[in-house]
N, C-alpha and C positions, 0 to 999 in steps of 0.2 A: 609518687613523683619525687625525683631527686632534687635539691633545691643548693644549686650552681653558687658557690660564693668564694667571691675573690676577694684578700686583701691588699691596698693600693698602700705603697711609701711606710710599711711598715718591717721594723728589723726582726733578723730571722727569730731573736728572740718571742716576738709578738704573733709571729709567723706558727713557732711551734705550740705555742701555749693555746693559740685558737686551736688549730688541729688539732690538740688531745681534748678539748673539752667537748670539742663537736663528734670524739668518734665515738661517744657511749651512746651516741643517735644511729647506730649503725648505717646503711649506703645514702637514708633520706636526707641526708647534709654531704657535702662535698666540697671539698675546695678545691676550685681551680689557678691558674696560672693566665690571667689576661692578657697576656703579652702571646697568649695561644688560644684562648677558649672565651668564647662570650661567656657574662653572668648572668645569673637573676639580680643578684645581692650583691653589692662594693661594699667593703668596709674599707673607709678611708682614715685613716691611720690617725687623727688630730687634727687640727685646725684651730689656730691660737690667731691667726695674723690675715691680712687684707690678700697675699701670695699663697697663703691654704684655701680662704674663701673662692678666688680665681679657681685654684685647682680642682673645688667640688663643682664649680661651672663647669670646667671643659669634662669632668667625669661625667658630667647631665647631658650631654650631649655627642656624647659615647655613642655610637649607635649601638657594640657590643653589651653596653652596659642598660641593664633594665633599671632598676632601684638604687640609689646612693646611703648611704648609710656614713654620719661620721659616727668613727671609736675613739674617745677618748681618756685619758684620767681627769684629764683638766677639767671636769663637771660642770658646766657653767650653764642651768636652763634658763638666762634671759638670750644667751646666745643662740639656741637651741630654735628660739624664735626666729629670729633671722636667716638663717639655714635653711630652715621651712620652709619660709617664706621664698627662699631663693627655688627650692624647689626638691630639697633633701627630704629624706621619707623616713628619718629615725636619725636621734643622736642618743648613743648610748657609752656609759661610761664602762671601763675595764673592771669594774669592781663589780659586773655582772658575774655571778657562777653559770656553769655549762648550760644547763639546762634555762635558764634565764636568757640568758645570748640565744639559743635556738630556738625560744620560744617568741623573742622581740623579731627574729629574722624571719620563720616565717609569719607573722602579723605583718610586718613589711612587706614581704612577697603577694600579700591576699589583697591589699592595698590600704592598710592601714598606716597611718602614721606615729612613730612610736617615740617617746623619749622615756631613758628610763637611768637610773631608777624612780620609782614610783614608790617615794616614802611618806606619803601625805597619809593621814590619816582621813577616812569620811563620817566616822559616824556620828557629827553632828554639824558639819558644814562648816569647821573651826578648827584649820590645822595648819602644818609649819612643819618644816624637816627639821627632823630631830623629837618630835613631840613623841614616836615610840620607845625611843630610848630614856624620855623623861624631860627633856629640855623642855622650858617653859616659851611663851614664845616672845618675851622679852631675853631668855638667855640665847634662844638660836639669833633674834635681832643682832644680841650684841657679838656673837661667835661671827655674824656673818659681814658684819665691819670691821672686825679684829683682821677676819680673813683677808680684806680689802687694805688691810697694810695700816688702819688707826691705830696708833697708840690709843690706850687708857683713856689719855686727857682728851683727847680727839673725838672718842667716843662720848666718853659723856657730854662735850660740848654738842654732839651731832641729836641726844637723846634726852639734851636737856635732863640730866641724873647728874647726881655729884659724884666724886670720882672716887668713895668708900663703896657706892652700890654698885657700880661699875667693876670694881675689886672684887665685890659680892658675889656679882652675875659669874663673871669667870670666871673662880674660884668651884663654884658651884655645879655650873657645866662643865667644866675640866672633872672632876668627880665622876657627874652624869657620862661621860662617853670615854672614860678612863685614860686619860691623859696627863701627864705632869710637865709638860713645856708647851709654851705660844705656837714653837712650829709644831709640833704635834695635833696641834687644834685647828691650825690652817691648814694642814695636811688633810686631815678628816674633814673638816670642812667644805673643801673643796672637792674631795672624794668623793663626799654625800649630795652634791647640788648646791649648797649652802656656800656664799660664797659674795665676792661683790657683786653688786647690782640686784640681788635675791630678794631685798624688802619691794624692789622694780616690779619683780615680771615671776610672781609665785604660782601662778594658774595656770603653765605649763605643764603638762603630763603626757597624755597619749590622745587625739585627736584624730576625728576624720576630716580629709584634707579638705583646705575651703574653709575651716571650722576656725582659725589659730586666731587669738587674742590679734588684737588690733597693735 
């Protein structure tokens, strides 16, 4: 079965980078043109604002349109929640490789609901993005405020740390995930899930619908 996927509001650049990754799946992925052909699968191109949120509304009620899906870089899974809930069936970041994006699409297609990446560790019930690459999970805390726009001082005041461990932690994790500047760490940060709001809403991953954190 060929599995019909259209992307909404995104540029040709976005456009072409999905079509090559999906054509090593040969005919069982497809991209269509909605402005001609019903979907299974929307990929809506971002959603940062209250005018994107509207916009995955009126894709829901597409009749052409089976599934929504937002794509984005902007990685944000407390957001992810609310989407959900609005009635979205996957929000997946760009930083997915080929075969990761057609495997999140079709889970979406078969009715599951998917947000990914999926960098949690399980094997003892005690994990944090970043914990594969080494962060502790006081350093992804503070990487994921950093992200949120705190200075230093901000941070330690929020963490109750003095402002040398604080020096520590960053110092530390910038090592761990190989970076040597602030914006490089909120770049990655927010690439990987980690990001404002993150200490919020951590028990987002992939779910059957009905299931989502309250």
């Amino acid at each position: 079965m060929v599995l019909r996927v259209a992307l909404v509001d995104a540029d040709e650049l976005v456009v072409r980078g999905v079509a090559a990754m999906v054509e090593g799946h040969g005919e069982s992925v497809r991209l269509v043109d909605l402005s001609s052909s019903s979907a299974d699968v929307v990929l809506y191109d971002t959603v940062t604002t209250e005018q994107g949120q509207r916009r995955v509304a009126r894709l829901l009620a597409d009749g052409r349109v089976g599934k929504v899906v937002v794509y984005t870089w902007n990685f944000q899974p407390w957001l992810a929640g609310d989407l959900i809930r609005q009635g979205a069936s996957g929000y997946l970041s760009k930083a997915l490789a080929g075969h990761e994006l057609v495997a999140a699409l079709r889970a979406v297609h078969q009715g599951r609901v998917v947000v990914a990446p999926d960098r949690r560790a399980t094997h003892d019930g005690s994990a944090w993005v970043g914990q594969d690459e080494g962060l502790t999970a006081r350093e992804a805390e503070v990487l994921s405020l950093i992200a949120g726009g705190l200075s230093n001082n901000d941070v330690a005041a929020r963490m109750g740390l003095s402002i040398n461990s604080v020096k520590s932690y960053v110092r530390s994790s910038y090592r761990k995930i190989d970076v040597d500047s602030r914006s490089q760490a909120v770049l990655w940060a927010l690439t990987h899930g980690l990001g404002p709001g993150h200490e919020r809403r951590p028990d987002i991953e992939v779910e059957r619908r009905g299931t989502m954190p309250a």
